[in-house]
C-alpha positions in Angstrom: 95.7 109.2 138.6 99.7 108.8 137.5 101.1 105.9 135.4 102.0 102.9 137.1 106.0 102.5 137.0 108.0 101.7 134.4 111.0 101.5 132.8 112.3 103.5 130.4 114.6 102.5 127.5 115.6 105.3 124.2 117.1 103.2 121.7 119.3 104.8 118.7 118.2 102.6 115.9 115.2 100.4 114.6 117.7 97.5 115.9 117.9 98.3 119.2 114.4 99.5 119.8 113.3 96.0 118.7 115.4 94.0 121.0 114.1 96.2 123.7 110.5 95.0 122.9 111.8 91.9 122.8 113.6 92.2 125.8 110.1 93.2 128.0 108.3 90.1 126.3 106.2 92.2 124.4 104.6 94.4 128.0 106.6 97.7 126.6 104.8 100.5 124.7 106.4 102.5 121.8 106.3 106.7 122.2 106.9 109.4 119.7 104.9 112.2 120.2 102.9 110.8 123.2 100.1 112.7 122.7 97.4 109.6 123.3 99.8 107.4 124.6 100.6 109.8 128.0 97.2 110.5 129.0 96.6 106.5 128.6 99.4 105.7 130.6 98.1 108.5 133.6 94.8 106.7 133.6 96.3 103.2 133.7 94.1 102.2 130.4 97.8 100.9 129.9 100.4 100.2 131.8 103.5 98.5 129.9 106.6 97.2 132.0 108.9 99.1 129.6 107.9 102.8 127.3 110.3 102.6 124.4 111.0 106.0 123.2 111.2 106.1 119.3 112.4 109.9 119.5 116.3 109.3 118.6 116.0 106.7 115.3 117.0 108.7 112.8 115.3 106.3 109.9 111.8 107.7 111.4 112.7 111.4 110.9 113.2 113.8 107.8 111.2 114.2 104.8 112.3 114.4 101.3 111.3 113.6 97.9 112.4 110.3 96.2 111.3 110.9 92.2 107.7 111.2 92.3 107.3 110.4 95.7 107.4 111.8 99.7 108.7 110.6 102.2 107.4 111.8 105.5 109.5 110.4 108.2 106.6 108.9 110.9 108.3 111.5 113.5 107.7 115.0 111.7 105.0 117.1 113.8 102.1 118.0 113.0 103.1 121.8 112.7 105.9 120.8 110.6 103.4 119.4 107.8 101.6 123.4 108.0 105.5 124.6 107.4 107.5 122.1 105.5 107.8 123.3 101.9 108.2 119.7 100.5 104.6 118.6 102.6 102.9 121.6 101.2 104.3 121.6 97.6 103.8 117.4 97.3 101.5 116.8 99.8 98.7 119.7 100.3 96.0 117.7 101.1 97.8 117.2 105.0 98.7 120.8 104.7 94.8 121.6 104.0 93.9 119.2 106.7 96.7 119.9 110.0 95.5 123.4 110.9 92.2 121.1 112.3 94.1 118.3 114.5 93.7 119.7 117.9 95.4 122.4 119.7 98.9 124.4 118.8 100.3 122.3 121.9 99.2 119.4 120.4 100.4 120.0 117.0 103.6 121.1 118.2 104.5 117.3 120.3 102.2 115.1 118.1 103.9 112.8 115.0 102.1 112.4 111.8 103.6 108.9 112.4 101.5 108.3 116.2 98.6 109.5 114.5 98.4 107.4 111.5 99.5 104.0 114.0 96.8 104.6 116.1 94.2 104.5 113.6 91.8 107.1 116.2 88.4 106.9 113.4 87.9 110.5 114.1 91.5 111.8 113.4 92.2 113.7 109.9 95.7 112.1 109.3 94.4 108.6 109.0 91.8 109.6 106.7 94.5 111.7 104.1 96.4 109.0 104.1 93.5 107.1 102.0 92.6 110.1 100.1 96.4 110.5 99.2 96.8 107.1 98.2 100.0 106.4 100.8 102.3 103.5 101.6 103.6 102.9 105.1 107.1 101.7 105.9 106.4 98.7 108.8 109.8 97.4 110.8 109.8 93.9 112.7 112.4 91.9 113.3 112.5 90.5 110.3 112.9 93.6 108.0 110.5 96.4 106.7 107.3 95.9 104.6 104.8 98.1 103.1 101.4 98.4 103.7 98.9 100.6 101.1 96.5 103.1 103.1 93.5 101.0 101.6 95.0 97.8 103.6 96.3 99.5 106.7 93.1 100.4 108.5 91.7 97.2 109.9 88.9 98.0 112.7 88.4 100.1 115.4 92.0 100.8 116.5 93.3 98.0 114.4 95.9 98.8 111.8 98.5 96.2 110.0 101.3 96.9 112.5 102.0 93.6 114.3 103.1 93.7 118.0 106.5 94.7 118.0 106.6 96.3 114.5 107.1 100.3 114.2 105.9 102.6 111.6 108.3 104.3 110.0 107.6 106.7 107.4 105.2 107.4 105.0 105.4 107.0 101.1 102.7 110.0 99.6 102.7 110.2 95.8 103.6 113.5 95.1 100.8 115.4 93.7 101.5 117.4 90.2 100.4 120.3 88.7 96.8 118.8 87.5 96.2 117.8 91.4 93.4 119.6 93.3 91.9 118.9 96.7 90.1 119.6 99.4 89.8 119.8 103.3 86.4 120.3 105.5 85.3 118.9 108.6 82.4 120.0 110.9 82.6 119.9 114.7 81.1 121.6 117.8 84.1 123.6 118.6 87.5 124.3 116.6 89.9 121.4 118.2 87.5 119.4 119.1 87.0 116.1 117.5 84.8 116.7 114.2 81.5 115.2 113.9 82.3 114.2 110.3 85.4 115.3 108.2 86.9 114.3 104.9 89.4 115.1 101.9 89.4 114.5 98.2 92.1 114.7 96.1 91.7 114.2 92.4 93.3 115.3 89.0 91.3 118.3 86.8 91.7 118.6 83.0 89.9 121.6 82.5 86.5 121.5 83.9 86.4 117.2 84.3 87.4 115.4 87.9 89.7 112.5 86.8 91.0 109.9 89.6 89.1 111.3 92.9 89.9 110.1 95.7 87.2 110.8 98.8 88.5 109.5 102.2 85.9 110.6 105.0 86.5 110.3 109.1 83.5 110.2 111.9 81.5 107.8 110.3 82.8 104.6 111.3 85.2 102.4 113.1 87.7 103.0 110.7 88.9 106.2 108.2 86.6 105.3 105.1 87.4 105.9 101.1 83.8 106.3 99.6 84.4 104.5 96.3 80.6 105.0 95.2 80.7 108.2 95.9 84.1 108.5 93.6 82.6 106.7 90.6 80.0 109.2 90.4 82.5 112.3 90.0 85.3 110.7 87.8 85.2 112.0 84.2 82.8 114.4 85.0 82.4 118.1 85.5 81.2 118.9 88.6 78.1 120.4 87.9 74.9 120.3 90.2 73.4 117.0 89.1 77.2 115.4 89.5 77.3 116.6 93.3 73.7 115.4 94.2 74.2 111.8 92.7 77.6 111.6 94.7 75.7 112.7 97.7 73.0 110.0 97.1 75.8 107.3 96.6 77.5 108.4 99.9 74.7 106.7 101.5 76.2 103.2 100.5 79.9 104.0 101.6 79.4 104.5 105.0 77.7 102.8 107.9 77.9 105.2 110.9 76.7 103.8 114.4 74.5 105.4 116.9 76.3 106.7 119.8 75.2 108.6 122.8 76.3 112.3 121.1 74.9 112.0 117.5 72.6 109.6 115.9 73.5 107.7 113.3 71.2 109.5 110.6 72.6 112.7 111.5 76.1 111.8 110.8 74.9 110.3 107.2 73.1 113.6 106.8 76.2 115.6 108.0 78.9 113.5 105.9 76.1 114.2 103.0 76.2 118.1 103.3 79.8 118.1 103.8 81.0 116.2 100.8 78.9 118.6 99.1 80.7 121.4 100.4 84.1 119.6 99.4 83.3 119.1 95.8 82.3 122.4 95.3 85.9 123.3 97.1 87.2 121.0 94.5 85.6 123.0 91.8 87.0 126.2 92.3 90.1 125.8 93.8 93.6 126.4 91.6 
């Protein structure tokens, strides 16, 4: 199939791009990296009046460091978080995590800022941006706001952006020299979506986990932070019995579904062995 027709409008500012959406009555689709949104619009499961191309705002691009935060402008590329010294320095948990999003094709047009507003429950960005801890800059027409991780993800799809408001970049707390993480995911083929995946980030004091943060994807509607499963690592060393009792409290963190490709017991048995596998990443990693 090919899109239905449309009009096409490449505003210069967050300004401009609203009054466009504005100016289509709210039947206008924003594109960045277009990576979802293109194959979408071929198949006609949308078909907006007007596309509104984000690409030349220069308020969505760039990332720098703001005291002990990053900024990640919502149109860097996925490739650029594997190169960018800033992302890999302050941010290594999306560095750990970006060789895994698709395809070098993919990685090369998609924005960290198009994955993390469409919210897809088996995509890694999402799920970093809970293990991180991030903020995300949201314009309207009345001004930006900002949205913590833990409140953006809503449902299925469902984020905190309103109709007509854009993301615009993303606020990581920059991770210091007691930060350690760690990236896994399991799936069929390398690329393909991942039948469960998930990262941790925490602080290490020796041999003892302080402030985990465990953010898994796969196993829901939604990225989910398994806060049980967190409890049972902080102020510990991870040791044996640690890692089994944070299995066992995975169980009560997520609420996979059955679907027609893997049953919902597998994925809690899958999630179970791979958060296994991460905290004994987190162990030994420097």
């Amino acid at each position: 199939m090919k899109a239905r027709a449309f009009a096409y409008a490449r505003p210069s500012s967050l300004a401009e791009a609203h009054a466009a959406f504005a100016g289509a009555d709210g039947d206008a689709s924003y594109i960045s990296g277009g990576q979802s949104l293109v194959p979408a619009l071929a198949m006609r499961l949308q078909a907006p009046q007007v596309l509104i191309d984000l690409c030349a705002i220069p308020e969505m691009r760039g990332v720098r460091l703001d005291g002990e935060t990053l900024r990640i402008g919502a149109l860097t590329r996925h490739a650029e978080t594997l190169t960018e010294p800033l992302i890999r320095t302050h941010a290594p948990l999306l560095t750990a995590a970006a060789p895994f999003v698709a395809h070098p094709a993919i990685r090369n047009r998609g924005t960290v800022g198009g994955s993390v507003a469409l919210a897809d429950p088996a995509s890694e960005f999402p799920a970093m941006m809970l293990a991180m801890g991030a903020e995300m800059d949201i314009s309207g027409v009345d001004g930006m706001r900002r949205v913590a991780a833990d409140d953006f993800f809503q449902d299925l799809y469902q984020t905190a952006i309103e109709p007509g408001e854009i993301l615009v970049a993303l606020h990581v707390p920059a991770a210091g020299p007691r930060h350690v993480c760690a990236f896994d995911e399991m799936a069929r083929r390398r690329g393909d979506y991942a039948m469960v995946g998930g990262g941790i980030l925490a602080e290490r004091d020796g041999a003892i986990i302080d402030n985990p943060r465990i953010a898994l994807f796969s196993v829901g509607p939604t990225a989910v932070r398994a806060r049980n499963a967190e409890a049972e690592i902080a102020g510990k060393a991870l040791d044996a019995d640690t890692i089994a009792a944070a299995q066992r409290a995975l169980d009560t963190d997520i609420d996979p579904l059955d679907d027609v490709e893997i049953p919902a017991a597998m994925r809690r048995h899958l999630a179970r062995v791979l958060l296994g596998r991460l905290l004994r990443k987190l162990e030994t990693c420097s």
